[in-house]
N, C-alpha and C positions, 0 to 999 in steps of 0.2 A: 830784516826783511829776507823772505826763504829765496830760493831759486827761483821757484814756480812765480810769486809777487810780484818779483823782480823782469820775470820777463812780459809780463804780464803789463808791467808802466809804462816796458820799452816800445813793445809793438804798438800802444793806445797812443803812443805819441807816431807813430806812423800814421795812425787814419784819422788824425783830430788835427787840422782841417783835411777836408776832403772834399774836391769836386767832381763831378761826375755829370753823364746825359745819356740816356738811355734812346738811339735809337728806332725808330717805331719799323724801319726796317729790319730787323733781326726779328720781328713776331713772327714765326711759323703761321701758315696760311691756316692751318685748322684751329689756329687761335685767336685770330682776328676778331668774328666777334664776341668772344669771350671779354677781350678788353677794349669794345666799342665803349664798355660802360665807362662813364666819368668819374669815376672811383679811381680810375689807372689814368685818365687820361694825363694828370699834369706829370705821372713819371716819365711818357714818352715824349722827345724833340723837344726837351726840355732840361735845362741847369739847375743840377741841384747840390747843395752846397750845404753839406755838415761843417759845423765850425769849430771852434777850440773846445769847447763844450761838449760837443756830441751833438746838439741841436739840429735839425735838418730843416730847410726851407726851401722852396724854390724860388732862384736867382734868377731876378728880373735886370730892374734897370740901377738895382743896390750897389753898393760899390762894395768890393769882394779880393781886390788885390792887396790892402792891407791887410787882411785875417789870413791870405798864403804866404804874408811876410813875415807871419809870427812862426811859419814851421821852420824856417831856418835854425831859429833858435832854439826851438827843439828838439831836431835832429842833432842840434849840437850839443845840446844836452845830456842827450843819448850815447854819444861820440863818448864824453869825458867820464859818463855813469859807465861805459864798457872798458874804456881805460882803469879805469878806478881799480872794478871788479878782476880785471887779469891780474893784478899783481896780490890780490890779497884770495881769492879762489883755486880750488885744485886747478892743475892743466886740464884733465878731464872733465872737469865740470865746467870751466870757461870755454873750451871749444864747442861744446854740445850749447851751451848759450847765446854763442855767436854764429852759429851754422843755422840753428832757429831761426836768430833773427836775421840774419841773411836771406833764408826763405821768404819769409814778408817782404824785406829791401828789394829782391830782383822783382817780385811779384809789383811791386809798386812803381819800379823805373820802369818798367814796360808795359802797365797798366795806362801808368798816364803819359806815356808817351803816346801811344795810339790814340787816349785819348786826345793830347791837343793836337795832333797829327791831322785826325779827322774832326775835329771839332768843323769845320767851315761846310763840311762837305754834310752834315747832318743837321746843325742848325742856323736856322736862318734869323739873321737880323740879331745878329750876337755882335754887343757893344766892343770896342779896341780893349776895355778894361777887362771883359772877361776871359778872351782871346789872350790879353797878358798873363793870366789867373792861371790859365792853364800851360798858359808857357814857364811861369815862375813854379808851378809847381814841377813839372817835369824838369825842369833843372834842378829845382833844389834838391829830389829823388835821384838823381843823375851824381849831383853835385858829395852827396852825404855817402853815394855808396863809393866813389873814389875816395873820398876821405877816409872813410872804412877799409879799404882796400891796401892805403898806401899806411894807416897806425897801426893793423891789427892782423891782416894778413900776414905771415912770415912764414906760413909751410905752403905743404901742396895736401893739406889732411881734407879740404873742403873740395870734392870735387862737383863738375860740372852736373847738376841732374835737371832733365827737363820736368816742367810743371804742365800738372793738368791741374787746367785754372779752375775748373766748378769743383773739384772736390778741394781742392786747396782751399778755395772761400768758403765751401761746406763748411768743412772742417776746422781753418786755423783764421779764421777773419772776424773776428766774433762782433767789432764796428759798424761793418758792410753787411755783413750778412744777417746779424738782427731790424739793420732796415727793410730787408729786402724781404718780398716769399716767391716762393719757388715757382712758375709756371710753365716751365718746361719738364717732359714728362720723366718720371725718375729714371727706366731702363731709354732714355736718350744722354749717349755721355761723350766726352771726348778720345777718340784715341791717343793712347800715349805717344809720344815724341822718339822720336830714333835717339838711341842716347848718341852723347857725343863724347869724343876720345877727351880720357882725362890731361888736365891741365896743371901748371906748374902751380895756379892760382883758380879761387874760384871764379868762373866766368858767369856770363847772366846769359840765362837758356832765350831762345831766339821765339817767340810764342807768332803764329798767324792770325790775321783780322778775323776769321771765323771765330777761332778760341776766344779772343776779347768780345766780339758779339756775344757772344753765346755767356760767358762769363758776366755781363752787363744785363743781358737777360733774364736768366737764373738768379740774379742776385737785387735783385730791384722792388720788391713786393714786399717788404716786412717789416719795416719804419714803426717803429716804437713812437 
């Protein structure tokens, strides 16, 4: 398996499972009734949950916290497949594989953190099981980048860089962003983040609730 393969298995096991909810407040006012139509309507104030598979549905009254049980063991998958690879890959070629996937990792602990953060505050009559769902994932995203932090971290070569979240999903999310299509307009983007002074270790860039709106936005139209 090449480089490119390889990272390519790692990061699919970051978004397989995956849950998500697309706030209907984040539609820009001159889009409104654009997506009165019912074609959009079930992505808005609404759970929707890709599963091991890649499958996407939306999450009713299903039970959903076994299928974010099984990422644990994926990210630990992952953990042992990046272990593997350090010791038999050049140093240059291992660091530029783990800085990748690093990028995804942060992108994911503070994805869903905000989301289950504001999960209560956006949808209503969300069962305790999905409420867990999204509690368990954000630990486990939480939980896998300390793991990561404390086996494979050992310099200071990975430094802090803030994320602009819509070209990051553009670009390097190929899970998410194949479900999703674009409705917000292309010259509307985020500005970039003040960088922040480098660190001994890589830290996880601090992103605000606009940039997740907006990235939850941008990314929700394209479901295969």
């Amino acid at each position: 398996m090449g480089l490119e393969e390889l990272f390519e298995e790692l990061q699919m096991k970051l978004y397989k499972p995956f849950i998500f909810y697309i706030p209907s407040s984040v539609i820009p006012e001159e889009k409104n009734f654009e997506f009165q139509d019912a074609t959009y309507a079930v992505y808005f104030n609404n759970v929707i949950l890709i599963d091991s598979k890649g499958f996407d549905k939306e999450l009713k009254a299903e039970p959903s916290y076994y299928e974010m049980m099984t990422k644990k063991a994926s990210l630990d998958k992952n953990l042992f497949k990046l272990l593997e690879k350090k010791e038999v890959l050049k140093v240059n070629q291992f660091e530029f594989l783990l800085e990748k996937y690093l990028e995804h990792l942060n992108f994911c602990v503070y994805v869903s953190e905000w989301l289950s953060t504001n999960l209560v505050n956006h949808i209503t009559c969300c069962s305790e099981e999905t409420k867990n769902t999204f509690k368990l994932q954000s630990n486990t995203f939480a939980n896998h980048f300390s793991d990561v932090k404390s086996k494979l971290l050992t310099t200071d070569r990975f430094e802090n860089k803030p994320i602009d979240v819509l070209k990051f999903v553009q670009n390097k999310v190929p899970v998410v962003n194949n479900t999703l299509k674009t409705i917000i307009p292309e010259d509307q983007e985020l500005k970039p983040e003040k960088e922040v002074k480098k660190r001994s270790k890589k830290q996880m860039p601090s992103l605000v609730d606009e940039q997740v709106e907006d990235f939850l936005l941008r990314t929700v139209f394209n479901m295969d």
